[in-house]
Every structure is written in C-alpha cells, then in structure tokens.
C-alpha positions as CSV (number, residue, x, y, z in Angstrom):
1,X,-6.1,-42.5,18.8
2,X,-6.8,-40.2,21.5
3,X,-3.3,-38.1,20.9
4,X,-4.1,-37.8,17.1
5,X,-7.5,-36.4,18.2
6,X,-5.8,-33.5,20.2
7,X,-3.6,-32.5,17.7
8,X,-6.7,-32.9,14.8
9,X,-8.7,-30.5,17.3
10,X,-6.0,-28.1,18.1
11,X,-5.0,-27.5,15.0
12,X,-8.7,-26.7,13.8
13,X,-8.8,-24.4,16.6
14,X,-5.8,-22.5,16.4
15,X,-6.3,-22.0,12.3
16,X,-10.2,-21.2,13.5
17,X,-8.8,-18.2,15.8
18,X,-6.2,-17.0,13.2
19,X,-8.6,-16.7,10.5
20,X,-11.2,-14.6,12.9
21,X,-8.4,-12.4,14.5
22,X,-7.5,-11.9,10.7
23,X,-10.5,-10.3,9.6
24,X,-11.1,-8.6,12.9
25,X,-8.4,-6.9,12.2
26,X,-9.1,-6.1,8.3
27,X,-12.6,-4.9,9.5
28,X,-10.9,-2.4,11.7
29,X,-9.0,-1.2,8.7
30,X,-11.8,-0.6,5.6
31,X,-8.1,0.0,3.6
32,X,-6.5,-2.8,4.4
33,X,-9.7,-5.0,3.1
34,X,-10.2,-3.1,0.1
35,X,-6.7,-4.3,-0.6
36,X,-7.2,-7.7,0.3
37,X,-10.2,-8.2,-1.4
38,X,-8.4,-6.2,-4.7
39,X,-5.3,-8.7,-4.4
40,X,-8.1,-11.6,-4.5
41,X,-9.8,-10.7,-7.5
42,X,-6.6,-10.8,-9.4
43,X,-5.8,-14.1,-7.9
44,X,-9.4,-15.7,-8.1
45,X,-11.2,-15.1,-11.3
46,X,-15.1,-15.7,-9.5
47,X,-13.9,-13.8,-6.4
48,X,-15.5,-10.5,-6.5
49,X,-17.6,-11.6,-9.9
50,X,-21.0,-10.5,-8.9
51,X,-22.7,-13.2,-11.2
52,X,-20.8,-15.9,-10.0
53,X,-22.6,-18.5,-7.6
54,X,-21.8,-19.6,-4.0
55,X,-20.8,-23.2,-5.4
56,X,-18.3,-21.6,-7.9
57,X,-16.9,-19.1,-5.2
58,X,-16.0,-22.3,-2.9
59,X,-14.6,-24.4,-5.7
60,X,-11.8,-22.0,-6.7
61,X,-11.2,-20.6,-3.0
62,X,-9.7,-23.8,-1.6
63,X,-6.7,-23.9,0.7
64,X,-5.2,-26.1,-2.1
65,X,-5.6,-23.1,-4.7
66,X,-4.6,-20.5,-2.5
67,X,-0.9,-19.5,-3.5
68,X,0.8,-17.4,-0.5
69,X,3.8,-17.2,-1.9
70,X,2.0,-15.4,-5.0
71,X,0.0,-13.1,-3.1
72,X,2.5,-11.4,-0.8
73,X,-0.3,-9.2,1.0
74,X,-2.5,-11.3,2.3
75,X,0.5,-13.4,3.5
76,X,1.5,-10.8,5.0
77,X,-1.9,-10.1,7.0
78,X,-1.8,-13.3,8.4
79,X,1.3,-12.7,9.8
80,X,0.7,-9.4,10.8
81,X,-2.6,-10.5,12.9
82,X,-0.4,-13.9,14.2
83,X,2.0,-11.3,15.7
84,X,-0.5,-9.1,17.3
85,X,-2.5,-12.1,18.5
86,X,-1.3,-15.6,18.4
87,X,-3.7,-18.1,18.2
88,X,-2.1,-19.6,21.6
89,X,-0.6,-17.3,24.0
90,X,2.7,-17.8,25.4
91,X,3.6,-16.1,28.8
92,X,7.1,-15.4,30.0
93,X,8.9,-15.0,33.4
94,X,10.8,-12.0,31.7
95,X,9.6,-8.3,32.1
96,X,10.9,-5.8,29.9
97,X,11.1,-2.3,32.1
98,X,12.7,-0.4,28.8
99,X,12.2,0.4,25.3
C-alpha cells in the first residue's frame, strides 16, 4: 500500500511539473502559443469557441481525447520542455570540457 502510494504521488508530481515547465516555456514564446492554441482549435471543436462554457471546455479536453499522435506540435512541445527541464533531474559523474 505504502509503495503504490509513492509511485500514485510521483507520478502526479512529475506530470504536475511537466505540464507547468510546458507552458512556462510557451509563455516565453507568444508564437509558439499562438500555434498551440491554433493546432487545438482544429483538434477541439469548443476549444477556442468563445460561447462555449467551462463544463463543455473540460468534457472534450480530457487526457482520454487528447490524440498526440494527431497533433504533432504540441507533442512535440512537451518534449521539447522534458528536454530542457525534466521533471526529475538526473546528475552525472561525467563532465563534458568540449563541444
């Protein structure tokens, strides 16, 4: 019980950081989130919908519903903000002294 309640609350954190570091990073970058948020309005039909309620908004936007593998660029984003700054950092004994 207690190990599955690690991994539950590890997991919630390290998808927690991603998602933050993720829009961080699109804030930083006003194109970059204008293309996000364009790629989810063809993928969502009440995302962007300015008449559409907060309860319709987070029936469609589920995890569930959310198709990666159809929406290349914010796949992409996510990775891009994993490799700049992963949810859990990993240090090394190796020093790189070159490019």
């Amino acid at each position: 019980m207690n190990e599955s309640l690690t991994f539950f609350l590890a997991g919630t954190l390290t998808q927690a950081i991603t998602i933050a570091n993720t829009i961080y990073y699109m804030v930083q970058n006003p194109a970059i989130e204008k293309r996000v948020r364009d790629s989810l309005c063809t993928n969502f039909s009440t995302f962007g919908n300015p008449d559409a309620s907060l309860e319709q908004l987070s029936e469609e936007l589920t995890i569930e519903s959310l198709d990666l593998m159809k929406d290349e660029y914010l796949k992409y984003c996510l990775y891009e903000a994993l490799r700049i700054e992963p949810p859990v950092p990993v240090s090394t004994s190796f020093t790189i002294t070159e490019d």
